[in-house]
VEXKE-186827 format. One line per field, with one value per residue (C-alpha): residue number from 1; residue in three letters; x, y, z. Coordinates in Angstrom, 3 decimals. Example, Ala and Ser with C-alpha at 12.3 -4.5 7.8 and 13.67 -1.06 7.14 Angstrom:
BEGIN
pavo = [1,2]
logu = [ALA,SER]
X = [12.300,13.670]
Y = [-4.500,-1.060]
Z = [7.800,7.140]
//
This chain:
BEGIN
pavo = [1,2,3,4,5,6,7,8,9,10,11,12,13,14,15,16,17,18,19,20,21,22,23,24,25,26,27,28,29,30,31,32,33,34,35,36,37,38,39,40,41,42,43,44,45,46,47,48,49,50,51,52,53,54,55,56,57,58,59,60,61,62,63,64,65,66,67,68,69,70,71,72,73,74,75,76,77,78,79,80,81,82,83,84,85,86,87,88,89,90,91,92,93,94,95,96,97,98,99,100,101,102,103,104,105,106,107,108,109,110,111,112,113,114,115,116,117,118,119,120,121,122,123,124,125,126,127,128,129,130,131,132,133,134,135,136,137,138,139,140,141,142,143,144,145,146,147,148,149,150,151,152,153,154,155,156,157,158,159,160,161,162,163,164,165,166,167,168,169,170,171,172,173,174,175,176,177,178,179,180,181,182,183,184,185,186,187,188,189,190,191,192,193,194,195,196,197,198,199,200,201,202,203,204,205,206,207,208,209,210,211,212,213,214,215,216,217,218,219,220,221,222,223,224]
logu = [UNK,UNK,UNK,UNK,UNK,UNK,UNK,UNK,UNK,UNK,UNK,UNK,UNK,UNK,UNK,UNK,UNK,UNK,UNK,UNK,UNK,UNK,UNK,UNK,UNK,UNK,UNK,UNK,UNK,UNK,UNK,UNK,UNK,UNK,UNK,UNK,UNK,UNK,UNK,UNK,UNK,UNK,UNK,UNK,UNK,UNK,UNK,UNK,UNK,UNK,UNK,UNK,UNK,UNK,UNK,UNK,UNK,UNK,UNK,UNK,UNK,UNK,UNK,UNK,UNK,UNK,UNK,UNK,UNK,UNK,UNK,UNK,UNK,UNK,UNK,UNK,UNK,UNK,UNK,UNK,UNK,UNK,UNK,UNK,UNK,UNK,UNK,UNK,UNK,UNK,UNK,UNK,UNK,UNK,UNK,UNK,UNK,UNK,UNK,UNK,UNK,UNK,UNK,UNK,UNK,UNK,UNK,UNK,UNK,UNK,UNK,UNK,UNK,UNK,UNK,UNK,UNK,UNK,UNK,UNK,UNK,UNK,UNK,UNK,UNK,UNK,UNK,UNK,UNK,UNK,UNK,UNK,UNK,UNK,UNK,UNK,UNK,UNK,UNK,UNK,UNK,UNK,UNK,UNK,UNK,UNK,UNK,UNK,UNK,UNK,UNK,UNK,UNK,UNK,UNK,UNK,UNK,UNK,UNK,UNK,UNK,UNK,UNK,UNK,UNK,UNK,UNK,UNK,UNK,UNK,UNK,UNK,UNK,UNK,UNK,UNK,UNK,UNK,UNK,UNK,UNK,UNK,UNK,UNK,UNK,UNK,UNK,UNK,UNK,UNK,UNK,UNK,UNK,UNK,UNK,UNK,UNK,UNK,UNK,UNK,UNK,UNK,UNK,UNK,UNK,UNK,UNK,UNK,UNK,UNK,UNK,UNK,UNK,UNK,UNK,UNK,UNK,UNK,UNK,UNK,UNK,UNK,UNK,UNK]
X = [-6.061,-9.509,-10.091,-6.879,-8.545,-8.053,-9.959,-7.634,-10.044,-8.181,-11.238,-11.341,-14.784,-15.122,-18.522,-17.978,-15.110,-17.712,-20.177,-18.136,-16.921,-19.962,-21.241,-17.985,-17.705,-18.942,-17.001,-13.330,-11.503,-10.202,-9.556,-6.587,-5.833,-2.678,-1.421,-3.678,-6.695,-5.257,-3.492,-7.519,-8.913,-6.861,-7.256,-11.021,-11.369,-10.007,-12.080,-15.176,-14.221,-13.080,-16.982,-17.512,-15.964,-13.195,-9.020,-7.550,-4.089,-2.776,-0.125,1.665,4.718,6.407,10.223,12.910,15.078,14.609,13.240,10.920,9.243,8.794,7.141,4.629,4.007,3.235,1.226,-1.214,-1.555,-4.707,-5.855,-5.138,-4.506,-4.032,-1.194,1.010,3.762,7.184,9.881,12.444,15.350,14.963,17.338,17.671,17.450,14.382,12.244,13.828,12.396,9.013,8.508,9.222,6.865,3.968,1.240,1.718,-1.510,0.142,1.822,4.778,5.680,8.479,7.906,10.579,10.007,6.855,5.203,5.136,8.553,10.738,14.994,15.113,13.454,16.474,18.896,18.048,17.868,21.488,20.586,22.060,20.962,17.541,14.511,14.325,17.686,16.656,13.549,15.580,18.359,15.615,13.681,16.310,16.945,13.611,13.935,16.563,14.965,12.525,9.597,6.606,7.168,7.014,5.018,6.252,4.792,3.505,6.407,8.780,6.647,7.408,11.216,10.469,8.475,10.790,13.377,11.485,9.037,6.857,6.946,3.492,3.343,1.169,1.426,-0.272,-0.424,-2.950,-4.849,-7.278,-6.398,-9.148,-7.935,-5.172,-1.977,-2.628,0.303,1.592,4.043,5.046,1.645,0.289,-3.442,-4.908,-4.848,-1.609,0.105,-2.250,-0.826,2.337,2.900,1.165,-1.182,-2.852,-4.067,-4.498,-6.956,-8.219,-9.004,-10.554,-13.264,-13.101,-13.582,-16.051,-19.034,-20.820,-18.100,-19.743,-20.002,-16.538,-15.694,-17.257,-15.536,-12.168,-13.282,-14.598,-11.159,-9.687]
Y = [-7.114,-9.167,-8.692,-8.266,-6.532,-2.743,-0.849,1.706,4.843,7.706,8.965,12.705,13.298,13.139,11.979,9.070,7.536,8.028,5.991,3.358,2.668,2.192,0.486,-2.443,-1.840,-5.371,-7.225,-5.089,-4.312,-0.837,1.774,3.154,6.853,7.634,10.892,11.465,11.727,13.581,16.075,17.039,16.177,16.660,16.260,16.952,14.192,11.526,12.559,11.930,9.032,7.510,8.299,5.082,3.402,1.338,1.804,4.256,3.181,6.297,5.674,8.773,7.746,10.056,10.111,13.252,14.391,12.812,16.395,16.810,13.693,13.560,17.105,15.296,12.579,14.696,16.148,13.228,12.245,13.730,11.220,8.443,6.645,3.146,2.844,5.443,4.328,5.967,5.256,2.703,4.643,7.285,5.685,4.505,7.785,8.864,5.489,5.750,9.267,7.994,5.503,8.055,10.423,8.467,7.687,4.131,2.791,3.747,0.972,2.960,0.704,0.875,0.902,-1.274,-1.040,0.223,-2.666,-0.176,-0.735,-3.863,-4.861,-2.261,0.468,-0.256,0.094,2.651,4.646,3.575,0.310,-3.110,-6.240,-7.980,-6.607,-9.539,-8.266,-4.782,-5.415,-8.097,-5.249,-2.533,-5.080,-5.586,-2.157,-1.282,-4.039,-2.374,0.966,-0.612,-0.487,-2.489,-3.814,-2.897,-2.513,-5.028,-6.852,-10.301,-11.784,-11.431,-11.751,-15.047,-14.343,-11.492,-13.488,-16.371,-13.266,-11.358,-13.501,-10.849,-8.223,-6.571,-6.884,-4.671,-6.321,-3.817,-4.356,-7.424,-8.643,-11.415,-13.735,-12.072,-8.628,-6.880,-5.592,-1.983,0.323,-2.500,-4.825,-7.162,-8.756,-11.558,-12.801,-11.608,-15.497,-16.105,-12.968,-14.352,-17.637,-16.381,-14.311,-11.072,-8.993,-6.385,-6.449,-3.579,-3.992,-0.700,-0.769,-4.714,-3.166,0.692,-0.076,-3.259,-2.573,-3.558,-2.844,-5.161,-8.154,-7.569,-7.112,-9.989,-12.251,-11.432,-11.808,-15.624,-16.596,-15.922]
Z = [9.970,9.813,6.378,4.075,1.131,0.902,-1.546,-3.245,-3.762,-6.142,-7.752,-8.355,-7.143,-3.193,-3.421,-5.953,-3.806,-0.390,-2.772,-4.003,-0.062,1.192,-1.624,-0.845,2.802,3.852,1.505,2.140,5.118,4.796,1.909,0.723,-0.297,-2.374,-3.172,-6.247,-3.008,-0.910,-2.610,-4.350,-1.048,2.142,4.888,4.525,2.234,4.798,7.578,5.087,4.207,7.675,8.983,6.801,9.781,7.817,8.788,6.332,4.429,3.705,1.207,0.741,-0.306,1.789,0.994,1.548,4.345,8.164,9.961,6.865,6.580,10.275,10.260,7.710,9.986,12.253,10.235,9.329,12.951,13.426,10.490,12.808,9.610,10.270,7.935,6.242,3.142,3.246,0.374,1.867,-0.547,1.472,4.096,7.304,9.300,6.868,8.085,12.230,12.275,10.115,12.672,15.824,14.553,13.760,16.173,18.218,16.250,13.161,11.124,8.783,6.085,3.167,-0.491,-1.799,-5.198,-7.334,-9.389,-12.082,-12.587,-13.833,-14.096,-17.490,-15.408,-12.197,-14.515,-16.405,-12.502,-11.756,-9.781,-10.962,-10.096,-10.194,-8.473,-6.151,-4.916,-4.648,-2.843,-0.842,0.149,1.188,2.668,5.068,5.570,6.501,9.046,10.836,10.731,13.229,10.417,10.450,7.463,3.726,0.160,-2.607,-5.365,-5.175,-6.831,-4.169,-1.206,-0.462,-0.347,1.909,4.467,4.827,5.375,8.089,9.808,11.287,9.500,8.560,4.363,1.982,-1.702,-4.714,-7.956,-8.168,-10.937,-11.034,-14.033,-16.567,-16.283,-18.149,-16.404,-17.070,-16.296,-13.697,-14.535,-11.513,-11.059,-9.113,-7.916,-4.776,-3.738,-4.781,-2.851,0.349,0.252,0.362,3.246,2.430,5.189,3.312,-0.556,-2.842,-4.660,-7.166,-10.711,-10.746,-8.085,-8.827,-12.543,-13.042,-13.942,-10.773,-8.036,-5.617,-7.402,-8.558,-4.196,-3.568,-6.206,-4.734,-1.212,-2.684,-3.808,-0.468]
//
């Protein structure tokens, strides 16, 4: 990736999200589209948006049995997104048959766990031990699967990378040291996740919500 920055675009209105693209194109390197985009937009909404001429993340989350999450994959391959997000707990077979289906420009990676979510919210789902550890276990699960490599926060990137050497790394959640958390809770800067092993940055509300978008693009793209 020659410019690790992705713009996460999950505005309602097709035609704001087209503006705000072009508006940061030069100063990120692709845009992402989570579920809140596509399920308004489709796949209607991607193909607008990929006439920008920037890779499309599609992150989907995609995560139930092996034969159904393959159909999907199948599915998006006319997107030719140039990444697609599957939910590592969804098992080993789930990611082997992810990775079959997709298209060999395709990069499937795992969400390990959401940066919404801290130790409290684990237990309360039935999972002990730290969230290191958990990303650290489906980490290495994802591995085996014959992923590309997975979504985690900034805080256990570094752990990650020492772990799998070249594994492709998507790290959300990021906050530059002015703004507030919001509804994420496992934060990091944009710089610091760089620095320590991660390939693509999600970057959404800090751009998405300033008050001039491009300035805001262009700050970020200065600390890196």
């Amino acid at each position: 990736m020659s410019h690790p920055v992705y713009l996460a675009l999950d505005l309602p209105q097709l035609d704001a999200a087209k503006a705000l693209a072009e508006k940061v194109k030069g100063h990120v390197g692709g845009l992402k589209l989570g579920l809140e985009f596509f399920c308004a937009h489709g796949h209607h909404g991607v193909h607008e948006l990929a006439q920008i001429g920037m890779p499309i993340f599609l992150d989907l989350k995609l995560h139930d049995i092996p034969n159904t999450v393959a159909g999907a994959m199948q599915a998006i391959h006319v997107l030719e997104p140039a990444i697609v997000t599957v939910h590592a707990s969804g098992g080993r077979a789930m990611m082997e048959d992810a990775k079959a289906a997709a298209g060999s420009e395709t990069k499937v990676v795992a969400v390990t766990m959401l940066t919404s979510l801290d130790e409290s919210d684990l237990k309360r789902t039935g999972v002990d031990g730290s969230a290191h550890d958990q990303v650290m276990r489906l980490a290495e699960l994802a591995e085996a699967a014959g992923l590309d490599g997975i979504v985690c926060s900034g805080q256990e990137i570094r752990e990650v990378h020492r772990q799998w050497k070249h594994g492709f790394f998507v790290v959300p959640g990021l906050r530059l040291p002015e703004h507030g958390k919001s509804d994420q809770k496992r934060v990091v800067t944009p710089r610091q996740a760089r620095d320590h092993g991660a390939s693509v940055l999600v970057v959404g509300r800090p751009i998405s919500r300033a008050e001039d978008p491009l300035a805001a693009a262009r700050a970020i793209e200065a600390t890196l």
